[in-house]
Structure formats: structure tokens, C-alpha cells
C-alpha positions in Angstrom: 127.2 55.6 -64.9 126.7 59.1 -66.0 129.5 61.5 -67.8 130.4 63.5 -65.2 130.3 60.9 -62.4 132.7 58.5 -64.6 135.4 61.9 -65.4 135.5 62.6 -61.6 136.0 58.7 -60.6 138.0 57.8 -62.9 140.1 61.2 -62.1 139.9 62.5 -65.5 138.4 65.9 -63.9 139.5 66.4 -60.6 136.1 67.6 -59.3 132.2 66.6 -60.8 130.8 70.3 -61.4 134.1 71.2 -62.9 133.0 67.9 -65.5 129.2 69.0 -65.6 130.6 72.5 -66.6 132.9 71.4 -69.1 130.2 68.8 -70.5 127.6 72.1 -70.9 130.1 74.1 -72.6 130.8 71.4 -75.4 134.2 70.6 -74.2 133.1 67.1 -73.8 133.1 64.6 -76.9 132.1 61.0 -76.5 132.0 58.7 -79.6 133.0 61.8 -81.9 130.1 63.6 -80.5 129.2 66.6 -78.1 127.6 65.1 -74.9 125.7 66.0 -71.8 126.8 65.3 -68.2 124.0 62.6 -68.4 125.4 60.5 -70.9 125.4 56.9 -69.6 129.0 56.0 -70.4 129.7 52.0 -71.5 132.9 50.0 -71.8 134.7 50.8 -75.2 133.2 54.6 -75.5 136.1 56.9 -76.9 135.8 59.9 -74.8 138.0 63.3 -75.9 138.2 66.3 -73.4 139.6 69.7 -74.3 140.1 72.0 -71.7 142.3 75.4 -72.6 144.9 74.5 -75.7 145.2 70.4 -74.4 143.0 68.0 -75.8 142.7 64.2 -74.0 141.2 61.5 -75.4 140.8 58.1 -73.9 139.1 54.9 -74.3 136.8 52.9 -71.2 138.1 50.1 -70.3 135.6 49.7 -67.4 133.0 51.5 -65.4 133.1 50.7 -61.4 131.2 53.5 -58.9 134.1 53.3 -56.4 137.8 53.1 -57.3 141.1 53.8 -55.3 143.3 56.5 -56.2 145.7 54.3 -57.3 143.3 51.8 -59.5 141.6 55.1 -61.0 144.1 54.5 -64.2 143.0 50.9 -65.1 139.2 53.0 -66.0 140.4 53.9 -69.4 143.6 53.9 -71.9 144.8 56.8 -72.9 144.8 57.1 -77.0 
């Protein structure tokens, strides 16, 4: 699943452009790296988002294209 698709579904970025913009500006980091929006993201991938002064970073746990609101949390563990 690509970058940008997994943020939005797994409700990391509330909205996929918003996570394709923040992926072109640098903001996103997987594995230590900058990556693009078409990074295919895989189970155990350390991803680390800093938007304004807060930085995130979380682990994948698992990669599923549609996930309830509710289940959205199990995608990753926060670090």
C-alpha cells in the first residue's frame, strides 16, 4: 500500500493530500529516511511524522486497504 494511502487509513493524517503534501515537503520519514507518497509501506516499517513542533513516530503492525474507525489503532504502535 502506498505512504499516503496507509497515513490516511490508518488515521495517522486525517486526509490523503494533506499526507501526499507532507510526504513532498520531507515531513515524512520511513526507516530513518525522507520518503515519497509512493513508498510501498510493509509490516515492521518505523514511520516518524513531524508536522509543526510535534513529531510522531510509529511502527506497522499491519497493512489492510479498509479498516473501521475503531480498528484504525491496531495498524501501528506508537513508539
Amino acid at each position: 500500500m502506498r505512504l499516503d494511502k496507509y497515513l490516511k487509513v490508518s488515521r495517522l493524517i486525517k486526509r490523503r493530500t494533506v499526507a501526499n503534501e507532507a510526504c513532498d515537503n520531507g515531513r515524512i520519514a520511513v526507516n530513518g529516511r525522507p520518503a515519497k507518497a509512493s513508498y510501498e509501506v510493509k509490516p515492521g516499517d518505523r514511520i516518524e511524522i513531524t508536522l509543526g513542533a510535534r513529531t510522531v513516530a510509529v511502527e506497522v503492525v499491519q497493512v489492510a486497504d479498509n479498516v473501521r474507525k475503531d480498528d484504525a489503532g491496531a495498524m501501528y504502535k506508537e513508539i
